[in-house]
N, C-alpha and C positions, 0 to 999 in steps of 0.2 A: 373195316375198310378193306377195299377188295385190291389186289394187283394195281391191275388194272385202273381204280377209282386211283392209287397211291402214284402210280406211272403219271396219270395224266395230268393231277396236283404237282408233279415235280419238274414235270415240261412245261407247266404255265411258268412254276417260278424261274426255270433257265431261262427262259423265252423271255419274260420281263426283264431278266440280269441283261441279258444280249441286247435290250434297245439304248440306243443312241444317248439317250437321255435318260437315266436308268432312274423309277421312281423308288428310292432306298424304302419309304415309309410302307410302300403300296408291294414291294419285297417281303418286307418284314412281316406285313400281315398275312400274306399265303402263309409263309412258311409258317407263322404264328401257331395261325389255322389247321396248317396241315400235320403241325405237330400234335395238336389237342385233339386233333382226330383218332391219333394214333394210339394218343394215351389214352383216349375213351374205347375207341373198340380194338378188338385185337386185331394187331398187326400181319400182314401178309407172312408169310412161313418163309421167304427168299429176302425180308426186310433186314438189312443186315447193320449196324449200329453206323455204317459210315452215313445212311440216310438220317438217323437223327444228330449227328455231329454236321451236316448238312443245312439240316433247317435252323438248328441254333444257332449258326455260324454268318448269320447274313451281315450283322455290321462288319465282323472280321473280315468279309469278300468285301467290303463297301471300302476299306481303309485300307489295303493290300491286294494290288493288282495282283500280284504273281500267286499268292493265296487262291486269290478266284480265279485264278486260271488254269492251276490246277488242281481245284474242287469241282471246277467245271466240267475237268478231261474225266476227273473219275464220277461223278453224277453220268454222263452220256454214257460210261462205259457200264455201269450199273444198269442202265435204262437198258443198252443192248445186252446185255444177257437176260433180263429181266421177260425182255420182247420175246424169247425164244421158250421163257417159264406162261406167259401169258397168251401160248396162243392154245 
């Protein structure tokens, strides 16, 4: 999995958490996904273990606001540093 492919799997799953109407099941399976990606090919070299405590963590963001809120701050702050390793 590449930066880049693992960046833009983790901006779906914020992008989903951010709708109005948040589908938790439709959540869970990105992340699901995105994690059995990870474990199948080798992970990016800048993947640092907060991303996979991230993707296991979706019902705990689903049951605790303040949890996902600020999982949330530090997933975007990931992504912008990530954006400066990706280009």
């Amino acid at each position: 999995m590449t930066l880049n492919e693992l960046r833009s799997a983790l901006k779906a799953i914020l992008e989903a958490e951010r709708a109005t109407d948040v589908d938790w099941d439709k959540v869970e399976k990105l992340c699901k996904a995105t994690l059995a990606r990870l474990n199948a090919q080798s992970a990016p070299d800048y993947t640092d273990e907060f991303v996979r405590v991230f993707l296991e963590d979706a019902r705990l963001r689903q049951d605790d606001a303040d949890y996902a809120r600020i999982q949330h701050e530090r997933l975007r702050n990931w992504l912008e540093g990530s954006e400066i390793i990706a280009r």
